[in-house]
C-alpha positions in Angstrom: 69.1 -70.2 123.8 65.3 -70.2 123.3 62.9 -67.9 125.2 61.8 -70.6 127.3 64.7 -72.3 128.2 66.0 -71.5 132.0 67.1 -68.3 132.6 70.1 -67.6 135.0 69.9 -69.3 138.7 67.8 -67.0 141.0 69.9 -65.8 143.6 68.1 -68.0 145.9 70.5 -70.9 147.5 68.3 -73.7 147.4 66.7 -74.9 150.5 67.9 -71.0 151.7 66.0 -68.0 152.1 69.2 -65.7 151.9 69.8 -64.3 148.5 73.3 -63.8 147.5 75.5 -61.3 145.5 76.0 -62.2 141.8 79.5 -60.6 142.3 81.4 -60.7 145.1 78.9 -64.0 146.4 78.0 -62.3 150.2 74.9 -63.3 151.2 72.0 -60.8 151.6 70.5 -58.3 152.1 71.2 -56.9 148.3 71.0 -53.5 147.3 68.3 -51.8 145.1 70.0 -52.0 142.1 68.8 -50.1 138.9 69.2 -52.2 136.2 69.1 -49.2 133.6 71.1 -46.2 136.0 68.3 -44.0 137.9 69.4 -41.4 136.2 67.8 -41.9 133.0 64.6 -42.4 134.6 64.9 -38.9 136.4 65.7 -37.2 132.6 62.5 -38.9 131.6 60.8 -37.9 134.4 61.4 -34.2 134.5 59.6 -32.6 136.9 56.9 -35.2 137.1 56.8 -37.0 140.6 56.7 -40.8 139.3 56.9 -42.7 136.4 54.7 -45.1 134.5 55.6 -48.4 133.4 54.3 -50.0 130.8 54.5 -53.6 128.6 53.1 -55.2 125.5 51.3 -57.8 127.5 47.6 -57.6 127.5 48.0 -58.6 131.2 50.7 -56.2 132.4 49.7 -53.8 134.7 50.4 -50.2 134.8 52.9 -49.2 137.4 54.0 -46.5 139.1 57.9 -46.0 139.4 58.6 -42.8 141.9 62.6 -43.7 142.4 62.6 -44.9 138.7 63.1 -49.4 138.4 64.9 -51.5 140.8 65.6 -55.0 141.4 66.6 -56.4 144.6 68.2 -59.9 143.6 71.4 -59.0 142.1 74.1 -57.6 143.9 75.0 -56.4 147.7 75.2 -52.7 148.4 78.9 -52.4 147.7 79.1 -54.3 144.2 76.3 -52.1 143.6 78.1 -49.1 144.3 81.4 -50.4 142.3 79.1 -50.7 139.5 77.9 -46.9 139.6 81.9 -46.0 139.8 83.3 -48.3 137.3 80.7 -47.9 134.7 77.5 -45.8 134.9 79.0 -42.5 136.2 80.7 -42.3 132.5 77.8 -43.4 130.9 75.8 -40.4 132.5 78.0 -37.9 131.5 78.3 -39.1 128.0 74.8 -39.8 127.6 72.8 -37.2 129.5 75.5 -34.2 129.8 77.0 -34.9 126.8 80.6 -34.9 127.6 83.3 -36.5 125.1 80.1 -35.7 122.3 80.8 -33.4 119.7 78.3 -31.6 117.2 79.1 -32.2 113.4 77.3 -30.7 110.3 78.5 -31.9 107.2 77.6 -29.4 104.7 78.0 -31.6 101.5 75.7 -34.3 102.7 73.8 -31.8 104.6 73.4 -34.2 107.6 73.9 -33.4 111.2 75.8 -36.3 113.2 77.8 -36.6 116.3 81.2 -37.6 117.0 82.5 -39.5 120.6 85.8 -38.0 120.3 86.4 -38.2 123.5 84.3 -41.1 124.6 85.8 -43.9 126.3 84.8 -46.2 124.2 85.6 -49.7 126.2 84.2 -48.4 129.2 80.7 -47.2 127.4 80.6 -51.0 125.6 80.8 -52.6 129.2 78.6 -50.2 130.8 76.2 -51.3 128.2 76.9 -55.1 128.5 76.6 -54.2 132.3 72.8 -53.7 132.0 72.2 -56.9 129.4 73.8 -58.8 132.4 71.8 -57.2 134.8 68.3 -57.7 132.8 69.4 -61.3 132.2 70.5 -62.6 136.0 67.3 -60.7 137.8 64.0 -63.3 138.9 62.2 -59.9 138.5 59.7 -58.9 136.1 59.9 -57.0 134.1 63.1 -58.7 132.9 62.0 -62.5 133.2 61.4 -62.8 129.5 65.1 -61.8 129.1 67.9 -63.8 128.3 71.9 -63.4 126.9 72.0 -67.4 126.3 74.8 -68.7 125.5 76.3 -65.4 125.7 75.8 -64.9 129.4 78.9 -66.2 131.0 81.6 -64.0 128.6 79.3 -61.2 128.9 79.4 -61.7 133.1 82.9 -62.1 132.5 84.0 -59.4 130.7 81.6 -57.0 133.2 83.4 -58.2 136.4 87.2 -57.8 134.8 86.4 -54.7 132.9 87.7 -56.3 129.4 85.8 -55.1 126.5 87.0 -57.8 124.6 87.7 -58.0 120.9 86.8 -55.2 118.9 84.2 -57.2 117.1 83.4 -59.2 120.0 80.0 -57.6 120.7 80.3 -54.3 118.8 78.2 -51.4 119.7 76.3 -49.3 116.6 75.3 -46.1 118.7 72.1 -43.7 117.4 70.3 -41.3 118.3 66.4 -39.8 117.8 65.2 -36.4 117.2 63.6 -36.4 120.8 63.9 -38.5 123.9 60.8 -41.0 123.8 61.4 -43.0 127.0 63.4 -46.1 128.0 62.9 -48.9 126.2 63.6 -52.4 128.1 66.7 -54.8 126.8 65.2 -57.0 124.0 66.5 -58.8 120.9 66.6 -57.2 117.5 67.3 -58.6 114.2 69.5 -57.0 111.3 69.4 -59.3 108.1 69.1 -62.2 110.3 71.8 -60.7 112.1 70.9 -61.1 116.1 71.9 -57.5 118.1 70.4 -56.4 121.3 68.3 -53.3 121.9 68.9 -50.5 124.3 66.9 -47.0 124.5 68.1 -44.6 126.6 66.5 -41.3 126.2 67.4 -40.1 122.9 69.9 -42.8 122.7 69.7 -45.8 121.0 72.3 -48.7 120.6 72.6 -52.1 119.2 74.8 -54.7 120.5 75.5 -57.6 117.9 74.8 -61.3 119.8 76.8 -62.8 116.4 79.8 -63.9 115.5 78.2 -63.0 111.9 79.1 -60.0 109.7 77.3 -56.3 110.4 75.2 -55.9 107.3 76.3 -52.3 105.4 75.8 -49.9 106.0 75.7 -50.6 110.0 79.1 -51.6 109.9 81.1 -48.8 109.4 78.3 -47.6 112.1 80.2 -49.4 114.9 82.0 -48.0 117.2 85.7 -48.8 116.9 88.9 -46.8 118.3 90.3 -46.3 115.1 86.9 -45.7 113.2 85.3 -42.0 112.9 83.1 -42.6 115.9 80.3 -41.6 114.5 76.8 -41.1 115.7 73.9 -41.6 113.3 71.0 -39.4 113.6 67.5 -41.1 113.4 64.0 -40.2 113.0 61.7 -41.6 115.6 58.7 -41.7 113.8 60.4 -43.6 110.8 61.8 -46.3 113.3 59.6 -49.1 114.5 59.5 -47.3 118.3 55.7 -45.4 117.2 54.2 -48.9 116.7 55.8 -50.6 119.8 54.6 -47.7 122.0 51.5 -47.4 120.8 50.5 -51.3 121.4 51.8 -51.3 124.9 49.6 -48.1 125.3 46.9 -49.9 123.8 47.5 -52.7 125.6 47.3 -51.1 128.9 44.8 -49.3 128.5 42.4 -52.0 127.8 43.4 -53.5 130.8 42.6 -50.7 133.1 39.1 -51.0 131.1 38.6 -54.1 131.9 39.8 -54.0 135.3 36.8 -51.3 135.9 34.3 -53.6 135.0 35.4 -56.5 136.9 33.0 -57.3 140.0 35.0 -56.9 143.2 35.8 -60.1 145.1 
């Protein structure tokens, strides 16, 4: 589905003010739902009191986040919390506390990786697919531009069943930079022509294939598999494309707030 095809239905009825869940279908109010867990904002944010959002629009504002990003269109208070349960509070262990990780050095290649052991894998797949879905069924910047086409309704399904599918029905290639950068919104990637989507959590980095198409090698004895090594490849931020990206939404923004400075007040 192209960029500017319709995205999912807002949460809107028409001709009704009342927004609805996107699971269990109760009508409003909806929760504040995080469509990345608040948790990874409050790593990022360390002891700093907000944090600062960012785009590669020349028109995007800066904006101040002080209980990390929420929407408020997707899903009532309990779905929300069966969410957290279900999906995210593995997630955070894995991914911010490191549980189920383990530290390998491999002397003869003299590379340092990491192994999920004792990761459950299905569960860390949906809990990924969980926040494509989310990103994709929100009316809320900054997640308009984002959409899982044709993908969205087996994506939505396997969320609200907890089926991980296939093993090479979306397969997850897992990475991870020398330092933790930020948190880098959903967005489509390319591998060979190979469509994946993007996710940056922290340190963490993963690519989720939108293909029926073959992983290009190396990436694909990089995915994650229950009977694969479960590997972890170690990256280099500043050899990735992240710098560039970073440095022309900083640009970007920053030209804005010039230019807002110099505008005449109304």
């Amino acid at each position: 589905m192209a960029n500017n095809e319709q995205k999912a239905e807002t949460s809107l009825p028409p001709g009704n003010a009342i927004p609805f869940c996107h699971r269990c279908g109760t009508p409003g109010p909806l929760a504040d739902s995080h469509v990345i867990p608040a948790a990874f904002s409050r790593q990022i944010q360390g002891d700093s009191a907000i944090l600062h959002l960012v785009g590669t629009e020349k028109d995007a504002f800066p904006r101040k986040l002080r209980k990390g990003l929420y929407v408020t269109d997707i899903l009532c208070p309990t779905c929300d919390n069966w969410l957290n349960l279900k999906y995210e509070k593995q997630a955070i262990q894995t991914l911010i506390h490191g549980t189920g990780v383990t530290s390998v050095y491999y002397i003869r290649e003299d590379i340092h990786l990491w192994r999920m052991d004792d990761v459950d894998l299905d569960r860390l797949k949906i809990f990924l697919l969980s926040v494509l879905w989310r990103a994709h069924i929100t009316q809320m910047e900054p997640f308009l531009a984002f959409n899982l086409g044709s993908w969205a309704a087996r994506i939505e399904q396997m969320v609200l069943t907890e089926d991980a599918g296939e093993p090479d029905e979306f397969p997850v290639i897992p990475s991870r930079f020398d330092f933790r950068p930020g948190i880098l919104m959903p967005n489509p990637f390319e591998i060979e022509g190979v469509p994946f989507w993007e996710i940056n959590l922290g340190d963490w980095h993963f690519l989720i294939k939108a293909s029926n198409q073959k992983t290009p090698p190396p990436f694909d004895v990089c995915e994650l598999r229950k009977d694969g090594p479960r590997l972890v490849i170690p990256r280099d931020f500043w050899e990735s494309g992240h710098p560039s990206l970073m440095r022309e939404m900083l640009l970007n923004n920053r030209d804005h707030r010039s230019h807002r400075k110099t505008e005449p007040a109304p």
